[in-house]
PLY file of the C-alpha trace (Angstrom):
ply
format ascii 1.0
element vertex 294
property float x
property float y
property float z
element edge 293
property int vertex1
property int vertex2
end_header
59.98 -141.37 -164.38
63.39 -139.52 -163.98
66.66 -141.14 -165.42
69.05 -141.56 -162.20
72.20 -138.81 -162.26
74.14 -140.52 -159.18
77.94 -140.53 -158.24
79.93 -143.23 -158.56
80.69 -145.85 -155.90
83.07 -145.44 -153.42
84.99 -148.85 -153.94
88.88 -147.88 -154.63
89.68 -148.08 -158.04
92.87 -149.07 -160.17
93.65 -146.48 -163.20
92.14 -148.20 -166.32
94.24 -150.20 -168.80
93.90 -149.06 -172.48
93.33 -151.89 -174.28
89.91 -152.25 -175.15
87.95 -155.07 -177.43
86.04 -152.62 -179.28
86.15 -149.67 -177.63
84.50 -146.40 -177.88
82.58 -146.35 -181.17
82.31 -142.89 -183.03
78.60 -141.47 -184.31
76.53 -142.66 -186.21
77.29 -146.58 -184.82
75.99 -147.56 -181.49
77.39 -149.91 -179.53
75.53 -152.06 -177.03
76.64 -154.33 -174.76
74.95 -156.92 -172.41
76.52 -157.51 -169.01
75.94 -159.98 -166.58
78.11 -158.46 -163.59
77.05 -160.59 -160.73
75.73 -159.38 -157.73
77.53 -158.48 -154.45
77.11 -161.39 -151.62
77.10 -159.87 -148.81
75.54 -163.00 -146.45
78.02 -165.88 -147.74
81.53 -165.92 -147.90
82.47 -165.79 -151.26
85.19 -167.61 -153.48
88.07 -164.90 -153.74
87.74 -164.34 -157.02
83.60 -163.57 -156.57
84.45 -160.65 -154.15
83.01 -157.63 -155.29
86.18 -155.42 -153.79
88.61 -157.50 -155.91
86.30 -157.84 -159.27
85.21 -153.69 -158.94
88.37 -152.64 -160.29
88.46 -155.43 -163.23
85.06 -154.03 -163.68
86.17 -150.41 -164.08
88.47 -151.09 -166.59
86.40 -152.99 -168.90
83.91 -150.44 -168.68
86.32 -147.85 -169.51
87.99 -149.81 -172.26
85.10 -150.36 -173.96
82.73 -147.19 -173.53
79.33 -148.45 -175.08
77.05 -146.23 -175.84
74.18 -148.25 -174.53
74.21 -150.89 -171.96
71.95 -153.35 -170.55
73.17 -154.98 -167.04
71.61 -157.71 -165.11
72.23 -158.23 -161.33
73.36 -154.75 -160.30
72.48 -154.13 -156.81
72.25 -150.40 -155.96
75.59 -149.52 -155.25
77.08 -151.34 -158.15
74.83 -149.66 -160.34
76.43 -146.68 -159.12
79.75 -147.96 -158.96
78.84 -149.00 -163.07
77.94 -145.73 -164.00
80.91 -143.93 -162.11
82.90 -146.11 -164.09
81.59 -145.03 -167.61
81.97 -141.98 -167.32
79.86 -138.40 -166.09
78.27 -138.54 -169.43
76.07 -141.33 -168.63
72.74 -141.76 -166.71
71.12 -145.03 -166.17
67.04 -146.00 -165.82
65.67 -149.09 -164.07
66.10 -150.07 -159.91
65.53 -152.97 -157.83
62.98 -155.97 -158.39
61.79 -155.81 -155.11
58.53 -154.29 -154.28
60.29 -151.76 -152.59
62.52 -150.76 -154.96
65.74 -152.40 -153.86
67.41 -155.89 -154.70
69.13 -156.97 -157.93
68.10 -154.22 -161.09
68.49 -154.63 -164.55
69.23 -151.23 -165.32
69.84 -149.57 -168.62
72.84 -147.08 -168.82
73.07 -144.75 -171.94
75.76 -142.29 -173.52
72.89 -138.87 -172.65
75.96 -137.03 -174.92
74.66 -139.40 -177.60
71.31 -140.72 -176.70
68.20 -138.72 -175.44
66.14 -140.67 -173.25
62.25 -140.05 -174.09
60.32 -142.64 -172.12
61.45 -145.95 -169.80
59.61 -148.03 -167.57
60.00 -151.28 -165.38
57.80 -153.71 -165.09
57.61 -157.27 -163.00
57.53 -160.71 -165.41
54.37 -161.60 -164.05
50.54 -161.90 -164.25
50.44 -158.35 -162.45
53.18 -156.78 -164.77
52.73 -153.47 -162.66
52.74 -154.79 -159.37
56.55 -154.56 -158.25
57.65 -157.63 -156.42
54.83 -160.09 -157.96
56.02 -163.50 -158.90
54.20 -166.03 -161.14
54.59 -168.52 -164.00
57.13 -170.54 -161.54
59.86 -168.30 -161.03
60.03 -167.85 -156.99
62.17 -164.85 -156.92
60.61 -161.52 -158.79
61.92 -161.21 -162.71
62.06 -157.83 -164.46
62.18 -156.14 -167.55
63.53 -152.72 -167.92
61.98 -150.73 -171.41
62.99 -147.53 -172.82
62.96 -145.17 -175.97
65.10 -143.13 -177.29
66.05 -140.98 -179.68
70.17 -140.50 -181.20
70.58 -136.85 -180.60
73.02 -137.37 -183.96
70.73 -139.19 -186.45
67.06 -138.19 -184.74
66.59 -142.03 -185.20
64.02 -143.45 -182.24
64.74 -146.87 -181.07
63.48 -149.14 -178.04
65.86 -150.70 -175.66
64.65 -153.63 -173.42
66.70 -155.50 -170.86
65.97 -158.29 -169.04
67.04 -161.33 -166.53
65.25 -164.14 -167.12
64.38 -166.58 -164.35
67.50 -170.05 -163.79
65.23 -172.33 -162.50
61.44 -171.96 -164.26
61.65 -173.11 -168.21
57.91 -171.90 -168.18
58.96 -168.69 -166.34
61.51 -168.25 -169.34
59.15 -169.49 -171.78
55.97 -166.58 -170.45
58.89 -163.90 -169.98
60.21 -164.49 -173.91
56.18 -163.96 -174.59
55.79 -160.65 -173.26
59.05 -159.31 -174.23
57.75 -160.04 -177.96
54.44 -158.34 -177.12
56.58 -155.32 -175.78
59.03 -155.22 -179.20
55.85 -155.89 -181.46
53.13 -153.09 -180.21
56.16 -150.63 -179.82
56.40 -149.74 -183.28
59.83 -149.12 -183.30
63.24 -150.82 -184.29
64.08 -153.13 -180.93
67.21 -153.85 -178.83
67.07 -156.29 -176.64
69.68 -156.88 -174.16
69.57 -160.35 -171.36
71.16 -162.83 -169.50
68.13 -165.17 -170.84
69.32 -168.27 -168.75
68.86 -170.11 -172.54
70.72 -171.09 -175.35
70.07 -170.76 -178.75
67.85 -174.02 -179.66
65.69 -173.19 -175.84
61.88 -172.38 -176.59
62.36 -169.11 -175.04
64.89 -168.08 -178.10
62.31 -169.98 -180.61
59.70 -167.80 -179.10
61.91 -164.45 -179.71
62.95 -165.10 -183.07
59.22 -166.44 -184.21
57.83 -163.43 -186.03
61.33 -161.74 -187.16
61.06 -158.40 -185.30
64.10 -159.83 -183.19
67.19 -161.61 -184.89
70.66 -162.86 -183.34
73.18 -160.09 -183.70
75.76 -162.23 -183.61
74.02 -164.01 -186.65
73.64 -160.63 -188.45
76.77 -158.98 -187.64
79.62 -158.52 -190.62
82.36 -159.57 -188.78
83.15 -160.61 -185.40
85.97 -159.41 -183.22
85.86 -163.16 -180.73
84.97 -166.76 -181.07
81.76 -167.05 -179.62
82.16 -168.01 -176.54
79.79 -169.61 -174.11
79.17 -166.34 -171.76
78.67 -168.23 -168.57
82.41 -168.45 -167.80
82.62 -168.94 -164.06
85.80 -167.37 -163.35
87.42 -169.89 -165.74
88.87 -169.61 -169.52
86.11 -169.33 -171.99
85.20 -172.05 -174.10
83.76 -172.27 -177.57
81.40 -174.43 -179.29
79.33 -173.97 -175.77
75.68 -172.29 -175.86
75.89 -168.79 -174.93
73.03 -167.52 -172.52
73.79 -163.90 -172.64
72.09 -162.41 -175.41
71.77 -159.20 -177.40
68.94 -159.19 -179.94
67.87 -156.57 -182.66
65.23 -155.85 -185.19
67.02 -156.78 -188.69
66.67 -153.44 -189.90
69.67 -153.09 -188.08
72.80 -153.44 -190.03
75.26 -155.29 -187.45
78.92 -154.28 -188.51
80.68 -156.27 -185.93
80.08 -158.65 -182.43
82.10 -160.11 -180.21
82.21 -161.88 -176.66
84.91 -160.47 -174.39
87.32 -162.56 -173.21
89.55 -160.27 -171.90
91.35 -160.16 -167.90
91.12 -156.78 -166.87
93.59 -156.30 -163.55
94.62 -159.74 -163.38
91.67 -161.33 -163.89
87.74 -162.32 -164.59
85.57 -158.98 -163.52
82.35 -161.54 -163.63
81.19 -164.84 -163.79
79.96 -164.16 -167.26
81.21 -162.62 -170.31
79.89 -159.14 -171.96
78.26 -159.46 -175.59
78.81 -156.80 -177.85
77.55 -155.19 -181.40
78.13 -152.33 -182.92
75.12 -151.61 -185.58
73.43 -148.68 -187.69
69.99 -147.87 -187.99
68.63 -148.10 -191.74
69.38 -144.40 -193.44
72.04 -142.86 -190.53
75.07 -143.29 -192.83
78.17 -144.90 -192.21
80.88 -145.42 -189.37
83.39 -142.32 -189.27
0 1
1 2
2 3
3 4
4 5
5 6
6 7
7 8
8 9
9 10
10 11
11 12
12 13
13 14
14 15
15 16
16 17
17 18
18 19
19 20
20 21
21 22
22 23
23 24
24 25
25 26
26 27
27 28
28 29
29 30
30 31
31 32
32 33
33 34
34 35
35 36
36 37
37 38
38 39
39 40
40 41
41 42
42 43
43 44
44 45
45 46
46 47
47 48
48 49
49 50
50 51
51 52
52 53
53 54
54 55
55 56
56 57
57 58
58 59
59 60
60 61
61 62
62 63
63 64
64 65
65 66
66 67
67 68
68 69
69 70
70 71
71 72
72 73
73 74
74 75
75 76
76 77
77 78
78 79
79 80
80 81
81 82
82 83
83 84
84 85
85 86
86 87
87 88
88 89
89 90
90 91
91 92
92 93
93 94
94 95
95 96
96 97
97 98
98 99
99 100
100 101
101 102
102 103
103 104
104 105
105 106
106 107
107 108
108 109
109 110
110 111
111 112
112 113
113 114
114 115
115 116
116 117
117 118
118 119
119 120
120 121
121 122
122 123
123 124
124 125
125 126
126 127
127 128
128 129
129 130
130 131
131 132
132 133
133 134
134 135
135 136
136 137
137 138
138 139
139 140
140 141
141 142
142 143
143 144
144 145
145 146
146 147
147 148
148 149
149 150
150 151
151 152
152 153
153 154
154 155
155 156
156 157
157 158
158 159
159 160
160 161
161 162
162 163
163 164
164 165
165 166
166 167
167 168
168 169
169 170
170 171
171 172
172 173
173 174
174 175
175 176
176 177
177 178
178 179
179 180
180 181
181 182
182 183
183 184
184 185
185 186
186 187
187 188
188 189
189 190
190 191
191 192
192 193
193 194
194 195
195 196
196 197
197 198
198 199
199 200
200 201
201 202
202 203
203 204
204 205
205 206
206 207
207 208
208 209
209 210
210 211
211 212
212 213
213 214
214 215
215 216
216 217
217 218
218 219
219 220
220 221
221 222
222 223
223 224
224 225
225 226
226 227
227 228
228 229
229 230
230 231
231 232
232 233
233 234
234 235
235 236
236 237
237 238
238 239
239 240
240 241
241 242
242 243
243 244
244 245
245 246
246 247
247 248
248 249
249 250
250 251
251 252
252 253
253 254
254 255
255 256
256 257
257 258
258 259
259 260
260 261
261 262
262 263
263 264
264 265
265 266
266 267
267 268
268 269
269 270
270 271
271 272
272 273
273 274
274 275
275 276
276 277
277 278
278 279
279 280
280 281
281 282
282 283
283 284
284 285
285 286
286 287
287 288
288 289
289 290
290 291
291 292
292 293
């Protein structure tokens, strides 16, 4: 399956502020982020500050600010994921579409510095009984669930490396519970250090993080990382000042041979204000034996 090489959206655009979180993180660090950037409602009228043609711009400038080299976004319809990857930059292709059996609906695509990263492999596959049967529902969830899978290799340190991302069902705890199953399955038979990036819909003491975190292949990069650059924030923010001390649901998970040099949750307004309802997680981390951060 071919990576996606679109232009970007046509939503109007403020120039980007400068100030960044982390920011763009220089070879041989990656940085990942996890976004939950909330779809576009397009049937309902939403709250003003839920309209996709005020929160574009806020999401622009994040996305500029901070540059990760990988990225793993949940509720992207089409044109946002084009609008996404116009906003990082023409150096950056994205794998994964729609969970709908025909292709369209909310994605959880997977965008990637291809100046850094070479893609080798990716696929997409439904959280179901009938994992390769786009659209299929089961385990309680009544909308379709996805999982979006790829390897790659750092065109700087030859290191390979698998990258999952992943949505996990609001309503079905057994849903979340089977989902948090076969993502495991995916990270163990891989046989190769593991990223995985989510809005998991669960907090940190949920069965579905238990289930993750049971054999060690996945740890808490937040729990690993050196320092951290936020409080950790709950990530479901709703338009509203963070708060701490609050389970986070958004999620970015990593094989412990990873050494985690920093995280963070981002806080931050971007053009006057919230560009989702939740908050990105962020890590930069090196693979075992690609050196240090320049």
């Amino acid at each position: 399956m071919n990576a996606h090489h679109p232009r970007a959206g046509s939503i109007p655009v403020a120039a980007p502020e400068k100030e960044h979180l982390i920011g763009p993180i220089a070879a041989p660090a990656l940085h990942v982020m996890s976004w939950n950037i909330r779809r576009r409602v397009a049937h309902v009228i939403p709250r003003p500050v839920d309209r996709w043609d005020r929160r574009a711009s806020r999401v622009q400038e994040l996305l500029t600010a901070e540059r990760p080299t990988l990225l793993g976004v949940q509720e992207a319809l089409p044109d946002q994921a084009r609008f996404v990857r116009g906003a990082l930059g023409e150096g950056y292709r994205w794998v994964g579409h729609g969970r709908n059996a025909d292709g369209r609906g909310e994605g959880c695509p997977l965008f990637y510095d291809a100046e850094r990263l070479e893609l080798l492999d990716w696929e997409q596959i439904a959280l179901s009984n009938t994992p390769t049967s786009a659209g299929s529902t089961s385990w309680g969830n009544i909308i379709p669930r996805i999982l979006v899978s790829a390897t790659f290799e750092d065109r700087v340190t030859s290191r390979r490396f698998l990258a999952v991302n992943a949505h996990l069902d609001q309503l079905s705890a057994h849903s979340r519970l089977r989902s948090a199953r076969a993502i495991r399955r995916i990270v163990a038979t891989s046989g190769l250090p593991a990223v995985l990036t989510g809005d998991l819909n669960a907090g940190s003491t949920s069965a579905p993080l238990r289930e993750l975190l049971a054999d060690g292949r996945l740890a808490d990069t937040w729990g690993l990382a050196q320092a951290h650059d936020s409080q950790e924030w709950a990530t479901f923010s709703n338009y509203r000042p963070p708060r701490s001390g609050r389970s986070r649901i958004d999620w970015i998970l990593a094989s412990p041979v990873f050494r985690v040099v920093r995280a963070a949750i981002n806080a931050q307004h971007h053009a006057g204000g919230w560009a989702s309802d939740h908050l990105p997680v962020q890590a930069v981390m090196l693979l075992p034996g690609s050196g240090e951060i320049g």
